[in-house]
C-alpha positions as CSV (number, residue, x, y, z in Angstrom):
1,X,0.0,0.0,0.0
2,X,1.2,3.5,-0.5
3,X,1.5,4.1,-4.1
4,X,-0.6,5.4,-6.7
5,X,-4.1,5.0,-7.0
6,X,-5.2,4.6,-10.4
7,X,-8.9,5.8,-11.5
8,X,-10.9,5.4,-14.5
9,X,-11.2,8.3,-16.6
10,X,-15.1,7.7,-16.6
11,X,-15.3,7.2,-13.1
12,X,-17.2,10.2,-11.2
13,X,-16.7,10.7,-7.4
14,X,-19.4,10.7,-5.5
15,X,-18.1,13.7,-3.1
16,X,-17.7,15.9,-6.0
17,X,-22.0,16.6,-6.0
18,X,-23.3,18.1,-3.0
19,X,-26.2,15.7,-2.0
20,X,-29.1,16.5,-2.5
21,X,-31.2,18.6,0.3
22,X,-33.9,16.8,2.0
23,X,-36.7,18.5,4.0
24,X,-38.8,17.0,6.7
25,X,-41.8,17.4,4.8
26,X,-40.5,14.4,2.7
27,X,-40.5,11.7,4.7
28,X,-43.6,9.9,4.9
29,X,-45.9,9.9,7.5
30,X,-45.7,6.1,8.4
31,X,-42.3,6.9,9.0
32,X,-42.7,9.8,11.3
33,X,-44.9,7.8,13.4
34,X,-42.2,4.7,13.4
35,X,-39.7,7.8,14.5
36,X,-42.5,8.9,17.5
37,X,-42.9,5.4,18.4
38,X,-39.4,5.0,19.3
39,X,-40.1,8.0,22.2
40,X,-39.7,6.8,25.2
41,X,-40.9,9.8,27.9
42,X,-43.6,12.3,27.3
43,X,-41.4,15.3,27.4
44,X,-39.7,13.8,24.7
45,X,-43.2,13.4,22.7
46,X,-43.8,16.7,23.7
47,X,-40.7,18.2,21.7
48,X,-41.5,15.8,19.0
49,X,-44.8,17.7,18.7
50,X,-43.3,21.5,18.4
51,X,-40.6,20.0,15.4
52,X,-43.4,20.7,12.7
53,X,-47.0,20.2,11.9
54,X,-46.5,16.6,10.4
55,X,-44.4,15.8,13.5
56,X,-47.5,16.7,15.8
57,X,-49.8,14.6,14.3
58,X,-47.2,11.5,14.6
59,X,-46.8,12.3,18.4
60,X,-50.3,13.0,19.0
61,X,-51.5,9.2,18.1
62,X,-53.2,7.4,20.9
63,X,-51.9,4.5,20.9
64,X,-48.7,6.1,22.1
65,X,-49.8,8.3,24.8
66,X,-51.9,5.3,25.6
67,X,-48.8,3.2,26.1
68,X,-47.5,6.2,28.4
69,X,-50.2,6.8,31.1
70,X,-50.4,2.9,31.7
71,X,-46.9,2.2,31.8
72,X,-46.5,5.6,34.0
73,X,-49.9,5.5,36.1
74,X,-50.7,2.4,35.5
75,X,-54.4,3.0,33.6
76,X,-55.9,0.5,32.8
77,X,-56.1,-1.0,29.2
78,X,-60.3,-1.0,29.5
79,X,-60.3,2.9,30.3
80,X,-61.1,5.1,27.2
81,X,-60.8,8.9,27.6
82,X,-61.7,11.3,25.5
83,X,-57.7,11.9,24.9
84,X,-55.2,10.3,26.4
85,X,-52.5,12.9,26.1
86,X,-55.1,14.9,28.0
87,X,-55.4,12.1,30.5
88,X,-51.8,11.7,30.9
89,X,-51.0,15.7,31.4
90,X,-54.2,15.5,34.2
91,X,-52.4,12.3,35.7
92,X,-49.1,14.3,35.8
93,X,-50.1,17.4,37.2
94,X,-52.3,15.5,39.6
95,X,-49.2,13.2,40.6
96,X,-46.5,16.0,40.9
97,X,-48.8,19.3,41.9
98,X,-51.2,18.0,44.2
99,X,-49.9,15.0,45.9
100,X,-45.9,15.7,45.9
101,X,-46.1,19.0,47.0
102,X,-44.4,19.9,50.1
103,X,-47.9,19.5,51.9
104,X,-48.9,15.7,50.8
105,X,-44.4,15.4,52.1
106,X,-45.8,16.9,55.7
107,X,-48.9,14.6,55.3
108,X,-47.0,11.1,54.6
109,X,-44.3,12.0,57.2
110,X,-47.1,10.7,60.1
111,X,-46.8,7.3,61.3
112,X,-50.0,6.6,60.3
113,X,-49.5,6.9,56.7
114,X,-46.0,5.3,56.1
115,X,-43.7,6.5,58.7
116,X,-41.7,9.3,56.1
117,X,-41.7,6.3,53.7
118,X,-42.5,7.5,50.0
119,X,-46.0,6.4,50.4
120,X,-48.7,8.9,50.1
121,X,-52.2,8.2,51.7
122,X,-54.8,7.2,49.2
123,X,-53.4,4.1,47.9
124,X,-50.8,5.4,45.9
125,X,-47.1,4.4,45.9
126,X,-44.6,6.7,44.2
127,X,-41.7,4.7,42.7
């Protein structure tokens, strides 16, 4: 190795073309939603939605923010709301507004209720 390289005269290098420029409008749809399927946490869905108006409609689907609230609040599979992205932002604000504020801390410090364990009254066990 180290000597000349030899190239045919007809050969054309494929660096000397600038590729071609690609938009996201040109990917199909089913692909977009393959992309937002692969989104694991709903803030990334969330940023997923703002990218464009074809990128919104992927990361809206149900079936995605379906899988969310029952893998994240454990829904059941029977339930059928309205939206579940709207089920899953009233889920989340519920979980970290209401019941982890520093008043529901005071509350589950009693012996009563867990003993300062991270259980909350209620029934509900925070992970």
């Amino acid at each position: 190795m180290g000597g000349p390289i030899i190239v045919h005269p007809l050969y054309r290098h494929t660096l000397v073309h600038a590729p071609e420029v690609r938009t996201l409008e040109e990917v199909p749809q089913d692909v977009l939603l393959l992309i937002a399927a692969r989104v694991v946490t709903a803030q990334e869905l969330c940023v997923l939605q703002r990218v464009s108006k074809r990128c919104r409609q992927a990361a809206c689907s149900d079936a995605l923010w379906k899988r969310l609230c029952m893998s994240r609040f454990a829904v059941p599979g029977s339930c059928s709301p309205p939206s579940w992205q709207q089920l899953y932002k009233f889920n989340h604000t519920f979980l970290y507004q209401v019941l982890l504020s520093q008043s529901a801390e005071r509350f589950s410090s009693y012996p009563r209720f867990g003993g300062g364990s991270r259980f909350i009254g209620m029934g509900i066990a925070i992970a």
